[in-house]
N, C-alpha and C positions, 0 to 999 in steps of 0.2 A: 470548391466548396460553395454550397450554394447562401447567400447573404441571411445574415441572423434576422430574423423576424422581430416585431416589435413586442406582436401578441403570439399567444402562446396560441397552438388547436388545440380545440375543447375535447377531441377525442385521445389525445396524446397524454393532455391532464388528466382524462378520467382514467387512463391505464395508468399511469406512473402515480397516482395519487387517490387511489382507491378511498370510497366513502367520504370522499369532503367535497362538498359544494364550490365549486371554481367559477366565479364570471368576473370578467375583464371590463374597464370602465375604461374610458377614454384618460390620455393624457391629458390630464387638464392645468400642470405643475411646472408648467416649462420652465421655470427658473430655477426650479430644482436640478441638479445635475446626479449620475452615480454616482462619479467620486465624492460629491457632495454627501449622499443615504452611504456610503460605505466609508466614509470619514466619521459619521455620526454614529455607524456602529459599532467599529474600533475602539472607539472613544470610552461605549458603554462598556465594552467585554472590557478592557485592562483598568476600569474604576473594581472589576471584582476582585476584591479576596480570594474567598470561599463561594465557590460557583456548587450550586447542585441544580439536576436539570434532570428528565426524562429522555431517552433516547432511543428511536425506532429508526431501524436498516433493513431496505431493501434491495438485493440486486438479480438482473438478468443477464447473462453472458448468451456467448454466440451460441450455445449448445442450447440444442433443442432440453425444453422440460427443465432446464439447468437455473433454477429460480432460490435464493437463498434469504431469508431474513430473520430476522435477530431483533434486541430492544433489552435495554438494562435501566437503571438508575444509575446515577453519577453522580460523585461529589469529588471537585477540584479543590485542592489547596494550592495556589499560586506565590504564598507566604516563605515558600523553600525557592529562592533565589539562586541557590549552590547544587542545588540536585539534577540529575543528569538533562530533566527537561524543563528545568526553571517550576517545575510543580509535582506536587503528590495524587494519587488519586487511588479509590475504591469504585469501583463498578460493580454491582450486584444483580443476578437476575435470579429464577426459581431455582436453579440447579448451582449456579459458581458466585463464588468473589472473588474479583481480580481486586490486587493490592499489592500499591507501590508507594513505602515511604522515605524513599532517599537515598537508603540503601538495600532495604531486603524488598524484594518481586518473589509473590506465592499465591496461589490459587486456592481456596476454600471448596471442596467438594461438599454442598450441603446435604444428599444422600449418603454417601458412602463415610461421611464426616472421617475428611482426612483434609492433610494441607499435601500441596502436590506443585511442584518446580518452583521449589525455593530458591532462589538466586540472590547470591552477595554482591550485590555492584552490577548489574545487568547492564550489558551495553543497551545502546541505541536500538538495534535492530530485532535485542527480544522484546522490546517493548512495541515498536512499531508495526510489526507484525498482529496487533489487535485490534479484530474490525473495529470495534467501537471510536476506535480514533478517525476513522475513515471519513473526510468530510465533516467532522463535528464545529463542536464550538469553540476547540483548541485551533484546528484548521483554520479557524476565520480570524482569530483570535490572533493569529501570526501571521495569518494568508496572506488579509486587507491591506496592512502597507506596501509589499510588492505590489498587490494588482493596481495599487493607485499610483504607484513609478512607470509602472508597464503602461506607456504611450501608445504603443503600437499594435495593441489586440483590441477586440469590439469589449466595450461597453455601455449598455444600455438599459433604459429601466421602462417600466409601468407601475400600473398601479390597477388593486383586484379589490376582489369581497371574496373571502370564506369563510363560508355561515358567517355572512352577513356583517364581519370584521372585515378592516381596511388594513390591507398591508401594500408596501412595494415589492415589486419582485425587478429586481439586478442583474442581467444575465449577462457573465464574463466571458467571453471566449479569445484564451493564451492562445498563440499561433505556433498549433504544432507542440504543444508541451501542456505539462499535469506539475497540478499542485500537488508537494509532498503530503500525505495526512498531518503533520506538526506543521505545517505550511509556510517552513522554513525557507524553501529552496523549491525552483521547479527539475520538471524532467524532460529533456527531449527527445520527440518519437522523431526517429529514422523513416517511419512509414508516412505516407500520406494522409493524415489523421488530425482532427482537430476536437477536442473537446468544450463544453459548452459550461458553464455553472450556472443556474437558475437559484440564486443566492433571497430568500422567500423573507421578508422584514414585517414587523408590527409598524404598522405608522406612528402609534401612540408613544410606543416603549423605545423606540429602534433597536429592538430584541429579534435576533434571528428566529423565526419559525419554522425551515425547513431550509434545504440545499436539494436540488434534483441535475444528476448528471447526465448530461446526452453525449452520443459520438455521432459525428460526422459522415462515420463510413458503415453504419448498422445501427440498429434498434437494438441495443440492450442501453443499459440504463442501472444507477444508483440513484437510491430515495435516500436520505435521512430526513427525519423530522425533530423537535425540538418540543419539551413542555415542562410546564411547570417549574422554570426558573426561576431560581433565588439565587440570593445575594447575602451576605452577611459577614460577620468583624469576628466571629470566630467559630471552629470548627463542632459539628454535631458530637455528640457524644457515640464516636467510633472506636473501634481498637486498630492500632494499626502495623503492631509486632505480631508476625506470628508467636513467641512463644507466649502470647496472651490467649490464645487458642489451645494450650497443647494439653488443657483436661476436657474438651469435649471434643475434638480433632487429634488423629494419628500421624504424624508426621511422614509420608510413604517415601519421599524423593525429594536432596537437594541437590542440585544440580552446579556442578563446578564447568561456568561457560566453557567448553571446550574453545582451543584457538585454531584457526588455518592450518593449513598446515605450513611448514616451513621452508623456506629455500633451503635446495644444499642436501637434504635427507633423502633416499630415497625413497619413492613412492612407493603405497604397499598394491599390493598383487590384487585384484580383481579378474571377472568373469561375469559378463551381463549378456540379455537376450537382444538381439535387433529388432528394433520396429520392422524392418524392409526386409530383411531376409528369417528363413526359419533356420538359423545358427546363431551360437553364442559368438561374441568379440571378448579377447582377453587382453589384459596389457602387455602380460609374457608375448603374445603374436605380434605384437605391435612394437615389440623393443626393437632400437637398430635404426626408429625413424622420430625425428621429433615430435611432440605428443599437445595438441592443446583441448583440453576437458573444458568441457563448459557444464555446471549443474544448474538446473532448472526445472521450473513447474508452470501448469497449464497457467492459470488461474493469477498471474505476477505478468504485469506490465513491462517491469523492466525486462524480465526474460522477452517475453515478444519484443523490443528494442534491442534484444541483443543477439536477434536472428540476423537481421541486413546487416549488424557491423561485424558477423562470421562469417555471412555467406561474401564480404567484401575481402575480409581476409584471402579466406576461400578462393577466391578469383587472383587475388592479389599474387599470393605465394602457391598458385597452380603445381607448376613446375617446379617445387623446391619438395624437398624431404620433412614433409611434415603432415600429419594426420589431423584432422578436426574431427573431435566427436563431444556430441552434447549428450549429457544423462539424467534419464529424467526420474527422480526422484520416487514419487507414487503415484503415479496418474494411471488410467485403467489405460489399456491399449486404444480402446475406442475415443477416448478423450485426446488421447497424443496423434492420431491421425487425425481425427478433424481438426486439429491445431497444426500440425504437417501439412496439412491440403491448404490452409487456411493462408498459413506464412511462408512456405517454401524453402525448407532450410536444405543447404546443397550439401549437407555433410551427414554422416555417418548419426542415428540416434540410435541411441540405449534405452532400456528402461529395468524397471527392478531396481532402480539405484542409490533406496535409502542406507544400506548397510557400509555401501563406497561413500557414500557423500559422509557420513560417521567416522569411519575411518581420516579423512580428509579434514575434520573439524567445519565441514558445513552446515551452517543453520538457518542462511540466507541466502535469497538468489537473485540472480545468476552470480554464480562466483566461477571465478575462469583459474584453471594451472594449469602451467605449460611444463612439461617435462623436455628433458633431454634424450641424445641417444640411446646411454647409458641407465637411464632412470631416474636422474636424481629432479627434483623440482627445481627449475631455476625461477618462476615467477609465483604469485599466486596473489589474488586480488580478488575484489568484491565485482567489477564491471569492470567490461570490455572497455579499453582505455587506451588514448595517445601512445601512453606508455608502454602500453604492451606491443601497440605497431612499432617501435621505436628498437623495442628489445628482438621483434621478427625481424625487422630489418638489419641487424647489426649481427645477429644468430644466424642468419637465413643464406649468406652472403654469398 
């Protein structure tokens, strides 16, 4: 990897940061440290109660034209101490309201005025699955004390003008791992991969103003930006149950989380097309030899992390009775091959696989089961795990 720069390129800003004025000023603060500007931010986020803020996302991935962005309003309750993620929140843009107050998670369709995936007690993972969390002010909000433990990754700062405001900008780079969006926990890549955080500060305020994420191994890139921050001792006048919605919204769908599936039961019957050859793969053809399913999509981190720890399987239990195949969910064919050329997976891919992954109680990915001769599930998990080598190796013998 080549060594983190101090100053950013002017031309790199102007792509990732469309329409704002970016010039760089010399360091002239040297007794300032980062951990010192990312001590003093910390500090500000967990003084809020009631956080409301503006919120703009941008991303590019490896696929050509494959450019996505988004932007809501936010309002945090941090007040619910006991709730799945120590906070409540409402996110609103021209078309949806997402809302989560502790226990019910539902979606407000402002067109078609209906409420839509009502959920009683939502795990973790239906929540986390919403960009808006991605990089935000929650992210930093939980991030910062890890990245100020973490001794061993670059941190470094400067100091800008845009439009003619002084801010610092922080730029973190974990070695070989990603911050969670609740930025609880990191992740680490099996690949060779480093990611950067460009963590963007008010000098005045020490209020974050933006986060810009780079990689190491390619030009794509995540923006978020930050505005119009407040703070305050109690909540706006919101609604936060759906059935306060249910004379001008229809109630379409409430959604009872489905679970994994279970050890011990057998597995139900499928038929998917193969990315590599023009035939279908059934389970039925495949009974007789041990079975391990990986589900996954383009566009999730953790499935690209969970190609080198199959394709090591893969090598590993060569020679033994057991089949690898990954299936992918909904991705168009052309997307799953430039993601094939891209990571190399040595195993068998499906696609078509949202009706199996249903079946299976999958909502999140990569989730891996391992079937037996016979059929029945002996494992089934969220990520490729110790444990599941532990269970190959003692099965596999």
């Amino acid at each position: 990897m080549k060594p983190v720069q101090c100053f950013f390129c002017v031309t790199v800003i102007s792509l990732l940061v469309a329409k704002k004025n970016f010039a760089f000023a010399n360091n002239d603060t040297a007794k300032i440290s980062a951990d010192h500007i990312l001590e003093k931010v910390v500090k500000k986020l967990n003084k809020f109660r009631i956080l409301s803020y503006n919120y703009s996302y941008e991303s590019k991935s490896f696929f050509p034209d494959d450019s996505y962005s988004t932007s809501a309003s936010i309002v945090l309750d941090f007040s619910r101490k006991d709730t799945l993620l120590g906070l409540n929140y409402q996110i609103e843009n021209a078309a949806l309201k997402f809302i989560y107050n502790g226990t019910e998670m539902f979606i407000l369709n402002k067109k078609l005025k209906t409420i839509n995936g009502l959920t009683i007690k939502p795990a973790k993972e239906d929540i986390s699955s919403l960009v808006f969390f991605q990089n935000s002010l929650i992210t930093l909000r939980n991030g910062i004390p890890p990245m100020l433990l973490d001794k061993q990754s670059f941190k470094i700062f400067t100091d800008t003008l845009i439009d003619s405001k002084n801010y610092w900008i922080v730029s973190y780079t974990p070695l070989k791992k990603s911050i969670d969006p609740f930025g609880k926990s990191f992740s680490a890549f099996t690949i060779n991969r480093n990611i950067t955080y460009k963590i963007i500060i008010d000098k005045k305020t020490f209020l974050p103003y933006g986060i810009i994420q780079t990689f190491s191994d390619n030009n794509n890139y995540q923006k978020t930006l930050f505005s119009g921050i407040k703070e305050g001792d109690k909540l706006p006048e919101l609604s936060w149950y759906y059935s306060t919605y249910n004379n001008d919204y229809r109630l379409v769908s409430q959604k009872e989380r489905p679970a994994l599936i279970s050890t011990g039961i057998n597995a139900p019957e499928w038929s998917l097309p193969s990315i590599f050859q023009n035939k279908s793969v059934s389970l039925n053809q495949l009974r007789g030899k041990f079975l391990l399913l990986e589900f996954w999509v383009v566009n999730c981190g953790y499935c690209v992390a969970a190609v080198s720890k199959i394709n090591k399987l893969q090598s590993k239990f060569a020679n033994k009775d057991i089949e690898f195949v990954g299936i992918n969910l909904y991705d168009s064919k052309e997307k799953i091959a430039q993601f094939l050329k891209r990571y190399n997976p040595m195993y068998t891919v499906l696609y078509n696989g949202q009706d199996v992954a249903d079946k299976y109680g999958v909502i999140s990915y990569p989730k891996v089961v391992l079937i037996d001769k016979e059929g029945k599930v002996i494992y089934a998990n969220s990520l490729v795990t110790d444990e599941l080598e532990s269970i190959l190796d003692r099965t596999l013998k």
